[in-house]
Each structure stands twice: as structure tokens, then as C-alpha cells.
mmJSON file of the N, C-alpha and C atoms, coordinates in Angstrom:
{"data_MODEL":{"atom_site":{
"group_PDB":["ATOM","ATOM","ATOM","ATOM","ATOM","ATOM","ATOM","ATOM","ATOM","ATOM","ATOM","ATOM","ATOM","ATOM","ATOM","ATOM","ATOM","ATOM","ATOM","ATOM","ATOM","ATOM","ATOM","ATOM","ATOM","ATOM","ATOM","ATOM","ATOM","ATOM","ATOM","ATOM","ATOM","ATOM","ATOM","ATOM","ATOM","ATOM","ATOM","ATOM","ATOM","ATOM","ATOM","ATOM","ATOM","ATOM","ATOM","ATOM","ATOM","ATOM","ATOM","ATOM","ATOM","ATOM","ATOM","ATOM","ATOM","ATOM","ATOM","ATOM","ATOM","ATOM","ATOM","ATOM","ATOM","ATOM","ATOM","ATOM","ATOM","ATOM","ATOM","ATOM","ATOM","ATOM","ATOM","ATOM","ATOM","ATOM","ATOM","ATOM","ATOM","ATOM","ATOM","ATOM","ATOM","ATOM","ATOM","ATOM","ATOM","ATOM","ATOM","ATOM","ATOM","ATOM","ATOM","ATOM","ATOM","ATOM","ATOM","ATOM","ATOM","ATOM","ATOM","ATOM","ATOM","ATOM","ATOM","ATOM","ATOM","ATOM","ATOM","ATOM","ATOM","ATOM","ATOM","ATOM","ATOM","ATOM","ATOM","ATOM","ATOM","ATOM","ATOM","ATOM","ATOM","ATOM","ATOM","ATOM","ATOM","ATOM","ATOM","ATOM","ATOM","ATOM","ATOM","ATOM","ATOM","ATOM","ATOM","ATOM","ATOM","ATOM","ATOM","ATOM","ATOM","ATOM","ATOM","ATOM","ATOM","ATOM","ATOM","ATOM","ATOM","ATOM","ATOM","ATOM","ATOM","ATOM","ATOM","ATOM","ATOM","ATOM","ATOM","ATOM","ATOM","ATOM","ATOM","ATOM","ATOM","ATOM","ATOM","ATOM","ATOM","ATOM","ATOM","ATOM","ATOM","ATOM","ATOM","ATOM","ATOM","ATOM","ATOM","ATOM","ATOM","ATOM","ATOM","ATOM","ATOM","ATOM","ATOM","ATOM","ATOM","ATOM","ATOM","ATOM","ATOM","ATOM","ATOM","ATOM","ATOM","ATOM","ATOM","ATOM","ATOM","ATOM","ATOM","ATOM","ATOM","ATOM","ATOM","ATOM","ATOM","ATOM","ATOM","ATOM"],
"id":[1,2,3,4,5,6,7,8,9,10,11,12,13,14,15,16,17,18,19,20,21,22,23,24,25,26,27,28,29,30,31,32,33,34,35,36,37,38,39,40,41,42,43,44,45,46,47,48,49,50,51,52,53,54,55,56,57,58,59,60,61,62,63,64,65,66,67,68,69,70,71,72,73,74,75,76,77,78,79,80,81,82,83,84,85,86,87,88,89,90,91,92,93,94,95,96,97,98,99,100,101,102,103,104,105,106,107,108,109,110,111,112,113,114,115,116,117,118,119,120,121,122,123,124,125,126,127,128,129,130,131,132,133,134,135,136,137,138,139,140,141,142,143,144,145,146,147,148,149,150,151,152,153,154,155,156,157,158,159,160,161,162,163,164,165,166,167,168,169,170,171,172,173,174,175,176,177,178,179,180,181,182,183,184,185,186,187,188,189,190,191,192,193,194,195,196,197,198,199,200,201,202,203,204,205,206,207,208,209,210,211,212,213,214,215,216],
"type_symbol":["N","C","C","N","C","C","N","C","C","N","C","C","N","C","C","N","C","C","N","C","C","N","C","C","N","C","C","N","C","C","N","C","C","N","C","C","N","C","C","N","C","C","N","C","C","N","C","C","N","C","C","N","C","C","N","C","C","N","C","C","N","C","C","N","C","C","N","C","C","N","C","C","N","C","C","N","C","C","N","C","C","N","C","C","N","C","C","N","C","C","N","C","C","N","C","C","N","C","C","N","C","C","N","C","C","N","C","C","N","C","C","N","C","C","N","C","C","N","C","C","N","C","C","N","C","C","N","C","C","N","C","C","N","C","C","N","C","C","N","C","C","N","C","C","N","C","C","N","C","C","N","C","C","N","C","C","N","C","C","N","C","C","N","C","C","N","C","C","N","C","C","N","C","C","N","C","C","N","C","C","N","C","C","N","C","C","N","C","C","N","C","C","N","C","C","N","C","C","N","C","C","N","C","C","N","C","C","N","C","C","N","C","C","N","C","C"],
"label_atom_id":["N","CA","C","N","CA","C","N","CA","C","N","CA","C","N","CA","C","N","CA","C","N","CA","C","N","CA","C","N","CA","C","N","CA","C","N","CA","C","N","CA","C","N","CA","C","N","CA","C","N","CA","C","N","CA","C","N","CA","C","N","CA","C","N","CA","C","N","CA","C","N","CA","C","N","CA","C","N","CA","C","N","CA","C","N","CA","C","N","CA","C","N","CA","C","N","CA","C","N","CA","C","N","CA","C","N","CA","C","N","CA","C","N","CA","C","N","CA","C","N","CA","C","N","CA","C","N","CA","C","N","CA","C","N","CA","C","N","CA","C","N","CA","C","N","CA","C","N","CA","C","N","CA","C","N","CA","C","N","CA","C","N","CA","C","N","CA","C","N","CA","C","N","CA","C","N","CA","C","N","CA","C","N","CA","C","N","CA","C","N","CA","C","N","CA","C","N","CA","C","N","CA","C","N","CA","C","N","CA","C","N","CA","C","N","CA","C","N","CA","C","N","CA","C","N","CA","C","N","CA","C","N","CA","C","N","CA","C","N","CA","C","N","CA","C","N","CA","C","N","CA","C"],
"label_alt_id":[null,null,null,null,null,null,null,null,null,null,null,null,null,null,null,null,null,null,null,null,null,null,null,null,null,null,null,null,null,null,null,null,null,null,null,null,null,null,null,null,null,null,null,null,null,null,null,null,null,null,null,null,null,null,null,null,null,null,null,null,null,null,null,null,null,null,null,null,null,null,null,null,null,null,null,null,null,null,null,null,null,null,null,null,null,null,null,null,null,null,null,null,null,null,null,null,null,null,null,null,null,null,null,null,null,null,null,null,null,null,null,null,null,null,null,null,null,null,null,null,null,null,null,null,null,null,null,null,null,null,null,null,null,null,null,null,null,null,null,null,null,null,null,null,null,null,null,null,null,null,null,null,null,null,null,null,null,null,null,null,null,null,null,null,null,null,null,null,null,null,null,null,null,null,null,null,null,null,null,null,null,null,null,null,null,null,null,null,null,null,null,null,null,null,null,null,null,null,null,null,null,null,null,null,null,null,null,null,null,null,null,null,null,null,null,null],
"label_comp_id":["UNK","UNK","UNK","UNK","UNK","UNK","UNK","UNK","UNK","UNK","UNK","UNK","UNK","UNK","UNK","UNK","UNK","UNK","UNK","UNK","UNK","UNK","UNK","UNK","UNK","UNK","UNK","UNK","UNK","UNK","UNK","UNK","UNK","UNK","UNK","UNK","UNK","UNK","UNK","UNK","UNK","UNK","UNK","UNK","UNK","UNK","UNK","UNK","UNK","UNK","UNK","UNK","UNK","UNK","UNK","UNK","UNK","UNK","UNK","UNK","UNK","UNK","UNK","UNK","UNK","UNK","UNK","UNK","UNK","UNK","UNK","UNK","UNK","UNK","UNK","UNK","UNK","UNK","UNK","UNK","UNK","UNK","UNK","UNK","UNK","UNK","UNK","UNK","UNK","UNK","UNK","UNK","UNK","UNK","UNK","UNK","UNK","UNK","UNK","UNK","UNK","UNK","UNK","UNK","UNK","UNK","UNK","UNK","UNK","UNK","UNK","UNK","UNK","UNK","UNK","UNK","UNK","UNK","UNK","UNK","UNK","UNK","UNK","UNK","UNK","UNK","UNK","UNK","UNK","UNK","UNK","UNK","UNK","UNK","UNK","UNK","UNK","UNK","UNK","UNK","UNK","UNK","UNK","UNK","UNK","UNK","UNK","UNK","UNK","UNK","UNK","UNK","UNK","UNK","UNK","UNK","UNK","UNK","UNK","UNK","UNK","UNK","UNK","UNK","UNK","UNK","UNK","UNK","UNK","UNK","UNK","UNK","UNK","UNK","UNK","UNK","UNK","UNK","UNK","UNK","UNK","UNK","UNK","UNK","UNK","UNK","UNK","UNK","UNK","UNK","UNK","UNK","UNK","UNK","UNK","UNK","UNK","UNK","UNK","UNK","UNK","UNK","UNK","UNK","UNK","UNK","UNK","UNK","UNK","UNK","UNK","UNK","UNK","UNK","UNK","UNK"],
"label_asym_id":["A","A","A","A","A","A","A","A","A","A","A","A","A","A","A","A","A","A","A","A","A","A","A","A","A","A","A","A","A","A","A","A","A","A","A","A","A","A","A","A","A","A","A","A","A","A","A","A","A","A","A","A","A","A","A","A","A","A","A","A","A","A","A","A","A","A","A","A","A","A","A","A","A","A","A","A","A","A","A","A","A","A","A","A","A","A","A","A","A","A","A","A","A","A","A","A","A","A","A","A","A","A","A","A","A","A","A","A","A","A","A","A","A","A","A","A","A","A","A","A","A","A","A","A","A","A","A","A","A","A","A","A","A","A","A","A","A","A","A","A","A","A","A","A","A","A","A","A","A","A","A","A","A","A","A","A","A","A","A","A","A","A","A","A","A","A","A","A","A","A","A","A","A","A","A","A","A","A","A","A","A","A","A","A","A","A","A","A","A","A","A","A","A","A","A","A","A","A","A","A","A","A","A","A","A","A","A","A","A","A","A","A","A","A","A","A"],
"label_entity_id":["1","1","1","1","1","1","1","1","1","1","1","1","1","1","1","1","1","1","1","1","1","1","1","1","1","1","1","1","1","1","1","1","1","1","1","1","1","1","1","1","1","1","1","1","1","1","1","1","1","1","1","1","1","1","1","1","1","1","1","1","1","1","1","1","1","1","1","1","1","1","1","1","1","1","1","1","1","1","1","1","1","1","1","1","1","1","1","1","1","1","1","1","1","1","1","1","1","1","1","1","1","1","1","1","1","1","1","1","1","1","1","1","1","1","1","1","1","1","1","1","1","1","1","1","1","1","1","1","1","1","1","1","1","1","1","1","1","1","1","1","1","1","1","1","1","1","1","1","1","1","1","1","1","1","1","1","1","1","1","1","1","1","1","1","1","1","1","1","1","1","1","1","1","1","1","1","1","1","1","1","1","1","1","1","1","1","1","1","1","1","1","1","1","1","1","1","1","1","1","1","1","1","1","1","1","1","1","1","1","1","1","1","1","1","1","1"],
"label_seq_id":[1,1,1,2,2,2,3,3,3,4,4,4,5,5,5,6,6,6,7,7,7,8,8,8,9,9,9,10,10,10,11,11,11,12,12,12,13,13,13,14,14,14,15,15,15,16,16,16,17,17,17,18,18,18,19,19,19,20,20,20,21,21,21,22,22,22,23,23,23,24,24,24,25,25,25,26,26,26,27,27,27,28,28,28,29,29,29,30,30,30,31,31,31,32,32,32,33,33,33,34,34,34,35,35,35,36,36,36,37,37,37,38,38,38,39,39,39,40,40,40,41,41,41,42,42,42,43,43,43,44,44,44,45,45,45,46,46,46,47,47,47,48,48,48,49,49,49,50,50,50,51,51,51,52,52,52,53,53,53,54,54,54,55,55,55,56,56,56,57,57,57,58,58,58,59,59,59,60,60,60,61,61,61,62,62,62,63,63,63,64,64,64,65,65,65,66,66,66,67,67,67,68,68,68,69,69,69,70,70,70,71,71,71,72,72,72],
"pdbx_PDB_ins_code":[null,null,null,null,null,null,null,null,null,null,null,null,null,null,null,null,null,null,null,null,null,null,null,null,null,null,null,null,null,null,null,null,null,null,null,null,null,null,null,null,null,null,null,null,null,null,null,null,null,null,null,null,null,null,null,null,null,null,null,null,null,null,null,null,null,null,null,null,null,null,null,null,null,null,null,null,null,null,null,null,null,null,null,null,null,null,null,null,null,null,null,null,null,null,null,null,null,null,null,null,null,null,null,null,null,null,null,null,null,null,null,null,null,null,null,null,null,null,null,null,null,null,null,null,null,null,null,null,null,null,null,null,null,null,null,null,null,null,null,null,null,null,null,null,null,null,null,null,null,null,null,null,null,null,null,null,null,null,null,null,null,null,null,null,null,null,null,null,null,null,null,null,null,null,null,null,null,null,null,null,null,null,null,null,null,null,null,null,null,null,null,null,null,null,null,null,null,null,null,null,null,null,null,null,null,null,null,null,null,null,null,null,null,null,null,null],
"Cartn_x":[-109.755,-109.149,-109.882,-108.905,-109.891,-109.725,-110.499,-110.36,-110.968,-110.248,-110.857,-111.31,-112.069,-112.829,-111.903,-110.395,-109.289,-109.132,-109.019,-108.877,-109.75,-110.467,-111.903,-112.085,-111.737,-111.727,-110.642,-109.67,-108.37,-108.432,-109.255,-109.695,-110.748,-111.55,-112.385,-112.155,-111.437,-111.642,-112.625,-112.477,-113.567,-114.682,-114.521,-115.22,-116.091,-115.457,-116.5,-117.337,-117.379,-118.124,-118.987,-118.887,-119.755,-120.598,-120.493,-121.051,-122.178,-121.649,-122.496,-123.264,-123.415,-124.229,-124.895,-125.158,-126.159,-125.934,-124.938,-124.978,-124.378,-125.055,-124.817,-123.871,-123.388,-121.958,-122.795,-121.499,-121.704,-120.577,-120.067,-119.5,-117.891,-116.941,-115.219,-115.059,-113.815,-113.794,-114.371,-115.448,-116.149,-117.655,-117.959,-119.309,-120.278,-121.393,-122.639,-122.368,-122.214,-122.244,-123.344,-122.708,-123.743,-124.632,-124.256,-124.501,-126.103,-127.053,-128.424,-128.648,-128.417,-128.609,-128.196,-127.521,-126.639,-126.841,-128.056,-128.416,-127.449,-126.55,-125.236,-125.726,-125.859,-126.857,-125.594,-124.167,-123.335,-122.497,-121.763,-121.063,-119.67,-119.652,-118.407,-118.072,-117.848,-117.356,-115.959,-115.198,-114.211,-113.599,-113.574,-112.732,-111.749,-110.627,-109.136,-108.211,-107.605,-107.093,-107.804,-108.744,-109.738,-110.469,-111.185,-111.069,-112.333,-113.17,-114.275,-113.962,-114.457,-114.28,-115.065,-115.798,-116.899,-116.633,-116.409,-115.638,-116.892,-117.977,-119.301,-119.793,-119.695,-120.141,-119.597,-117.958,-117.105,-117.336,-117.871,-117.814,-116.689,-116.353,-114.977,-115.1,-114.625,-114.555,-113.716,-114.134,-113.702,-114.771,-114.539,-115.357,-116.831,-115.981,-117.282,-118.428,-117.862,-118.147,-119.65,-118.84,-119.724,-121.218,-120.534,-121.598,-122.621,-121.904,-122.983,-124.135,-123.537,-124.383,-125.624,-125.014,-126.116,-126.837,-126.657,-127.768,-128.552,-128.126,-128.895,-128.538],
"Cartn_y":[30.567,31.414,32.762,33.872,35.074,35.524,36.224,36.769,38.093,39.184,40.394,40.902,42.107,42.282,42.817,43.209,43.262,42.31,40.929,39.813,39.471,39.444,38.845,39.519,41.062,41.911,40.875,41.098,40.316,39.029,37.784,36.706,36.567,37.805,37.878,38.596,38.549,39.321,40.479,41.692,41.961,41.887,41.269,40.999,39.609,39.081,37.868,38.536,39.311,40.282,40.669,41.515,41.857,40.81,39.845,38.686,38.548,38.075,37.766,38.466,39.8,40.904,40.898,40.072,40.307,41.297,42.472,43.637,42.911,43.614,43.118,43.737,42.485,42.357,42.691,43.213,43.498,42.757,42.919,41.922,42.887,42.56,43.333,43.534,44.657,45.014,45.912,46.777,47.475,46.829,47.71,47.031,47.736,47.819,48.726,49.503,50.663,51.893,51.024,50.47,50.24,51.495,52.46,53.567,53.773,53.827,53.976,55.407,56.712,57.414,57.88,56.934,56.777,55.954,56.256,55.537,55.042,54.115,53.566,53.183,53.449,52.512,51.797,52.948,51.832,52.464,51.07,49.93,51.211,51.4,52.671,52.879,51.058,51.194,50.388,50.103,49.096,48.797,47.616,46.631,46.467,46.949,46.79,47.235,46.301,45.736,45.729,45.681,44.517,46.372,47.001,48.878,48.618,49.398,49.764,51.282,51.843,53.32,53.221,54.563,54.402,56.226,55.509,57.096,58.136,57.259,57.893,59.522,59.212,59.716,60.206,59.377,59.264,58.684,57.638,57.207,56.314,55.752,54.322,53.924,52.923,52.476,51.121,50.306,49.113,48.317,47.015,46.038,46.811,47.375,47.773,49.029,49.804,50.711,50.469,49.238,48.881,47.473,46.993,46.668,47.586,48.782,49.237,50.344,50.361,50.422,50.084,48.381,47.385,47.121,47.098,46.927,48.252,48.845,50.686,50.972],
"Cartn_z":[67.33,66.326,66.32,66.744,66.55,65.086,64.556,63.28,63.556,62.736,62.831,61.547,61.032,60.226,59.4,59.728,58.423,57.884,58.912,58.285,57.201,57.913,56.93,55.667,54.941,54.517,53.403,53.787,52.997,52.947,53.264,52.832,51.643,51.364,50.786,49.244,48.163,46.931,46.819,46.784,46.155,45.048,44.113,43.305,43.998,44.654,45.443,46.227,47.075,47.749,46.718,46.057,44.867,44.401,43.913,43.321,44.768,46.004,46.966,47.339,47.095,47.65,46.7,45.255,44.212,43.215,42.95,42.458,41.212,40.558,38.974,37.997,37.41,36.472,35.117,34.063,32.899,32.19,31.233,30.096,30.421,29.986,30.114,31.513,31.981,33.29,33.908,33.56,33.892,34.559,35.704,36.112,36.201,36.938,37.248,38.283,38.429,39.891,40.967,41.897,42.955,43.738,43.802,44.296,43.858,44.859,44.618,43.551,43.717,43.282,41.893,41.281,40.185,39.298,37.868,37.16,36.55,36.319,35.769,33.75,32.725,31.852,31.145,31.496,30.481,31.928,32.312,33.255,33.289,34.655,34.715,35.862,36.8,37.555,37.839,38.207,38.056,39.694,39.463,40.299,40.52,41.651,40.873,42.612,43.037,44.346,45.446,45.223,46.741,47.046,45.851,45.888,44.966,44.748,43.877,43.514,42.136,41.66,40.587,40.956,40.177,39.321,37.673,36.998,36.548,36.989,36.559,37.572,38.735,39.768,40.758,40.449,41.892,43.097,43.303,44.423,44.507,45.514,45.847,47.122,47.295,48.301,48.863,49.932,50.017,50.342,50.986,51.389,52.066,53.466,54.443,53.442,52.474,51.653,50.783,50.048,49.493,50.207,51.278,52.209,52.293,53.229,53.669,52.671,51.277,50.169,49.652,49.591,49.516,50.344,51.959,52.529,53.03,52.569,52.919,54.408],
"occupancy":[1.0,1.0,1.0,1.0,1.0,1.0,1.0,1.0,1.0,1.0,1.0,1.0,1.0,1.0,1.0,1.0,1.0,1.0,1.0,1.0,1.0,1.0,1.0,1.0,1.0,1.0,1.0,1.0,1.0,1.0,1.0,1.0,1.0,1.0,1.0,1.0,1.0,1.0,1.0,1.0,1.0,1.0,1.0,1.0,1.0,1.0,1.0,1.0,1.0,1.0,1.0,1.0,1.0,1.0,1.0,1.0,1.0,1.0,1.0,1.0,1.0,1.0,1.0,1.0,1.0,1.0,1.0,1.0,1.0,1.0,1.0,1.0,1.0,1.0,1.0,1.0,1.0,1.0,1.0,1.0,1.0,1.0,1.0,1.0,1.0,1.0,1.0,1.0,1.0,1.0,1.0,1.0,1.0,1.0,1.0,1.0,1.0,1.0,1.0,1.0,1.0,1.0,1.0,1.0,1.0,1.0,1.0,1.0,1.0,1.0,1.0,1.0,1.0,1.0,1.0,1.0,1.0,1.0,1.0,1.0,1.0,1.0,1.0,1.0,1.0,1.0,1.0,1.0,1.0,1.0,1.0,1.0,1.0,1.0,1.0,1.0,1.0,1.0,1.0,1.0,1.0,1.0,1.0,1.0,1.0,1.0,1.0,1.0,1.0,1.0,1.0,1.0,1.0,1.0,1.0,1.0,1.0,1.0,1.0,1.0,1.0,1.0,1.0,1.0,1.0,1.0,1.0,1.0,1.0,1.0,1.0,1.0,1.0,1.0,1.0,1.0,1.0,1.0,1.0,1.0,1.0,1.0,1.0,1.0,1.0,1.0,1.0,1.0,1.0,1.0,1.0,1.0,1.0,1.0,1.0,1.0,1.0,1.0,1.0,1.0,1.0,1.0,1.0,1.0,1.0,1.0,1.0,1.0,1.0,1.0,1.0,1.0,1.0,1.0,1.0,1.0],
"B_iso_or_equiv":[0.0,0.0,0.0,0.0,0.0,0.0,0.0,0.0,0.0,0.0,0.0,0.0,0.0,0.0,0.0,0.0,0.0,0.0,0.0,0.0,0.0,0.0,0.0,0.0,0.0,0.0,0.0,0.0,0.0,0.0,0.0,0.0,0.0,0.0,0.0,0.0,0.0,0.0,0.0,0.0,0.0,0.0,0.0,0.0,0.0,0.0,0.0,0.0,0.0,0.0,0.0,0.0,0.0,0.0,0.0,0.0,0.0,0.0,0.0,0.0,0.0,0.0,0.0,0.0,0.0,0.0,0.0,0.0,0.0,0.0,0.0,0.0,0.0,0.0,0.0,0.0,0.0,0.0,0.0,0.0,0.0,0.0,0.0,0.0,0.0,0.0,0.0,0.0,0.0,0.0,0.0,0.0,0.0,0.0,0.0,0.0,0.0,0.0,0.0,0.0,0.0,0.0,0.0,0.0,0.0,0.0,0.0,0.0,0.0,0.0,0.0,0.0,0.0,0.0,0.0,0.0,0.0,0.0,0.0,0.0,0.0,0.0,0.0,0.0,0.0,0.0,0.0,0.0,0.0,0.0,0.0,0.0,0.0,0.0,0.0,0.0,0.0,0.0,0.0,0.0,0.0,0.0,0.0,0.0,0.0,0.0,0.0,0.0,0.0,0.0,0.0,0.0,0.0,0.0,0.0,0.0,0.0,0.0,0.0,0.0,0.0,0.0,0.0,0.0,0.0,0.0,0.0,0.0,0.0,0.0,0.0,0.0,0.0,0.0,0.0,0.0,0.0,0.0,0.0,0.0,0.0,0.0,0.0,0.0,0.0,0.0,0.0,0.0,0.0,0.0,0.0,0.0,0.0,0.0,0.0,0.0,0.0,0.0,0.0,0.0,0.0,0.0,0.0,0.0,0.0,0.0,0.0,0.0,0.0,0.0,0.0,0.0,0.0,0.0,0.0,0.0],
"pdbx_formal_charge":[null,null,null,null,null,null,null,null,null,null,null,null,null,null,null,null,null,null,null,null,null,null,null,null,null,null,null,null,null,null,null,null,null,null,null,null,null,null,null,null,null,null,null,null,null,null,null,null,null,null,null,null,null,null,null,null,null,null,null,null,null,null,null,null,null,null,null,null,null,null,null,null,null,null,null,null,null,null,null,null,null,null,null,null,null,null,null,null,null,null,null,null,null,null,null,null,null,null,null,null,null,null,null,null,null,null,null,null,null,null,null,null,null,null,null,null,null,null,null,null,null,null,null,null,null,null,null,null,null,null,null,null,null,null,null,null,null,null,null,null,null,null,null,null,null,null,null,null,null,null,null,null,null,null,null,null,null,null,null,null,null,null,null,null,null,null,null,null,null,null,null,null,null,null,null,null,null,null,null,null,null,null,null,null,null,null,null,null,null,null,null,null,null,null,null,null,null,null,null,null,null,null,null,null,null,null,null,null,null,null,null,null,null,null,null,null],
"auth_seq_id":[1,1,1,2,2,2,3,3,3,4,4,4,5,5,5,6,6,6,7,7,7,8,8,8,9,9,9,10,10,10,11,11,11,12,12,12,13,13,13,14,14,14,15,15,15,16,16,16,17,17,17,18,18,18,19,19,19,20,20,20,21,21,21,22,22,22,23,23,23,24,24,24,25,25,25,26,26,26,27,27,27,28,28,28,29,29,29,30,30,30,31,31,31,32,32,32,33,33,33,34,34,34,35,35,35,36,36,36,37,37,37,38,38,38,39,39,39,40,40,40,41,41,41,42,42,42,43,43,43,44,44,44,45,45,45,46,46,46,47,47,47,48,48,48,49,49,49,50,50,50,51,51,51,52,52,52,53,53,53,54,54,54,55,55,55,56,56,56,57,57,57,58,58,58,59,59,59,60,60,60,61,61,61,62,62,62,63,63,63,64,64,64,65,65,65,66,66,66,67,67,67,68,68,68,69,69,69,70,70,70,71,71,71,72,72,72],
"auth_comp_id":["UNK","UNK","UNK","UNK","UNK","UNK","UNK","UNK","UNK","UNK","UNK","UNK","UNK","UNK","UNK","UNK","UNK","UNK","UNK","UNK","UNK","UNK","UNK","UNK","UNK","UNK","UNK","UNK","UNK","UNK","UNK","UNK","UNK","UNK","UNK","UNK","UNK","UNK","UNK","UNK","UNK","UNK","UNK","UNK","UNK","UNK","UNK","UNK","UNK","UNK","UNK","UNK","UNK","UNK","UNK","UNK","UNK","UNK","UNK","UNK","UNK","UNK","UNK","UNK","UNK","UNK","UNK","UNK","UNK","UNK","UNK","UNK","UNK","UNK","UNK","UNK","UNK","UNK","UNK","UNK","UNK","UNK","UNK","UNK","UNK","UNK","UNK","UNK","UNK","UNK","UNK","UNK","UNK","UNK","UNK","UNK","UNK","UNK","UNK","UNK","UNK","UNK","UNK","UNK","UNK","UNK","UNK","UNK","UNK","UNK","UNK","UNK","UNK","UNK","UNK","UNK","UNK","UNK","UNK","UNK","UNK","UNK","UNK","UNK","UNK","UNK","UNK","UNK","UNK","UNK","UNK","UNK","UNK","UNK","UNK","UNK","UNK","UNK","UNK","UNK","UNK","UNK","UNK","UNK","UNK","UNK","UNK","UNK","UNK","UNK","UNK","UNK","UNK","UNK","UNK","UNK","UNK","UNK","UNK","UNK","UNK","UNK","UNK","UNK","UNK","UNK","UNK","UNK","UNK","UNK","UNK","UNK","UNK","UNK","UNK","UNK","UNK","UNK","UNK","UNK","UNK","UNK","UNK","UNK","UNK","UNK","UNK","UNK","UNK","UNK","UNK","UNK","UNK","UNK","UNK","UNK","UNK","UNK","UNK","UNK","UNK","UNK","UNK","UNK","UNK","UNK","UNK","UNK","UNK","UNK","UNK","UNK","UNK","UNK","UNK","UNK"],
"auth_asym_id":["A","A","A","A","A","A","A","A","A","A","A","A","A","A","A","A","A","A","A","A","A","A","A","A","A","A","A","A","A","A","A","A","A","A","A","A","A","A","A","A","A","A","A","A","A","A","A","A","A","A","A","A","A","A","A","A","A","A","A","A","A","A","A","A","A","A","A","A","A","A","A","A","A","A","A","A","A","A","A","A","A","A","A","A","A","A","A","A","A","A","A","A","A","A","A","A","A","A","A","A","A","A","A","A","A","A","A","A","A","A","A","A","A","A","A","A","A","A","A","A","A","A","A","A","A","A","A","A","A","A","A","A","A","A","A","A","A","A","A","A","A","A","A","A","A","A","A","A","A","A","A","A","A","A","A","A","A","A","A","A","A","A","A","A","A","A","A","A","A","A","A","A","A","A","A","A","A","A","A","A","A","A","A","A","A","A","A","A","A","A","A","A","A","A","A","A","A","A","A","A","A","A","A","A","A","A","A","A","A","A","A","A","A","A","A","A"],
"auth_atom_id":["N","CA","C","N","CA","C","N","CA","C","N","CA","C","N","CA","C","N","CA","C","N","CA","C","N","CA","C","N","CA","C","N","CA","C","N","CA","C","N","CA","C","N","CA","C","N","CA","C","N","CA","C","N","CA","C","N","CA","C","N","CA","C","N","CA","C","N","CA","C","N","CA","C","N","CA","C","N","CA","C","N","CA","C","N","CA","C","N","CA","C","N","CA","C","N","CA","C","N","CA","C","N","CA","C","N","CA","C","N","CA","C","N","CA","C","N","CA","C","N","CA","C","N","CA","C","N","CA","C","N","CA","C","N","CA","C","N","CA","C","N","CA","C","N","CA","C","N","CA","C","N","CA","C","N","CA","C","N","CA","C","N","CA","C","N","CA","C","N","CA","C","N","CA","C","N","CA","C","N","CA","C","N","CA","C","N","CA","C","N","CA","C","N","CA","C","N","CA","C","N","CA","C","N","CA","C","N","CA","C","N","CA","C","N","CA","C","N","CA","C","N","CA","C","N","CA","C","N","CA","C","N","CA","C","N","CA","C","N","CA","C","N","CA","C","N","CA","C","N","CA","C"],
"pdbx_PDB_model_num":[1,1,1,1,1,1,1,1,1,1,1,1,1,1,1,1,1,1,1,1,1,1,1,1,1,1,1,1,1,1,1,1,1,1,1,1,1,1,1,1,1,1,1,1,1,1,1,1,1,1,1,1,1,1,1,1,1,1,1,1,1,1,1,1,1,1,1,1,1,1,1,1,1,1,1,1,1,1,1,1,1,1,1,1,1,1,1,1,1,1,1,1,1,1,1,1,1,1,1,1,1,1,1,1,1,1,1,1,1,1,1,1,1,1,1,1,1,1,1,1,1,1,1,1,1,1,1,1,1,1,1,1,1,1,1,1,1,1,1,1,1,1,1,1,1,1,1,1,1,1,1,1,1,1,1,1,1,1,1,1,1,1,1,1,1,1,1,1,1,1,1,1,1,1,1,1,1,1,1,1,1,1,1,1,1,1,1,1,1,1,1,1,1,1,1,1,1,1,1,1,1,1,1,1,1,1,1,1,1,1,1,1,1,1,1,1]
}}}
């Protein structure tokens, strides 16, 4: 079975991604700016079709986006 990294991308929720990479949840639909440079203190990023947006700072992204975030 080949699988490609769209696939894998669209098997995966984003918010499960999130959870697995450790980046930390807050309470409603809003979350923490993963973005290193971006002290987040109240939660102003949101989750919303397999997409991250962050209204704090502007950043967004997708899966590979926010990967390559978290691991620097």
C-alpha cells in the first residue's frame, strides 16, 4: 500500500496532530499560538478544517506548518 503525505495529512484531524505534538489546549474553541515568538497568554488561535489561524499574530497553516513549528 503506498500512501502519500496528502494522504496521511487527510487521515489525520488536525486537532489530533496538535494533541500529539504536545502543544497545549485551553478550555472553548480557541487554543495557544504555537508560534515560538508569540507570547499567546489568552488562547487566540483556532482550529477549523484540518487549518490552524492564529488572530493574535497571523500566522496559519496546515499539518506540515505546524510540524515544522514544533520541531524547530
Amino acid at each position: 500500500m503506498n500512501v502519500s503525505l496528502t494522504d496521511l495529512k487527510d487521515m489525520m484531524d488536525i486537532r489530533d496532530l496538535w494533541s500529539r505534538l504536545g502543544l497545549e489546549h485551553s478550555r472553548g474553541r480557541k487554543v495557544r499560538c504555537p508560534t515560538p515568538e508569540h507570547e499567546d497568554r489568552n488562547p487566540s488561535c483556532e482550529l477549523k478544517n484540518n487549518r490552524w489561524r492564529c488572530f493574535g499574530c497571523g500566522a496559519y497553516g496546515d499539518h506540515y506548518d505546524l510540524i515544522q513549528l514544533a520541531t524547530g
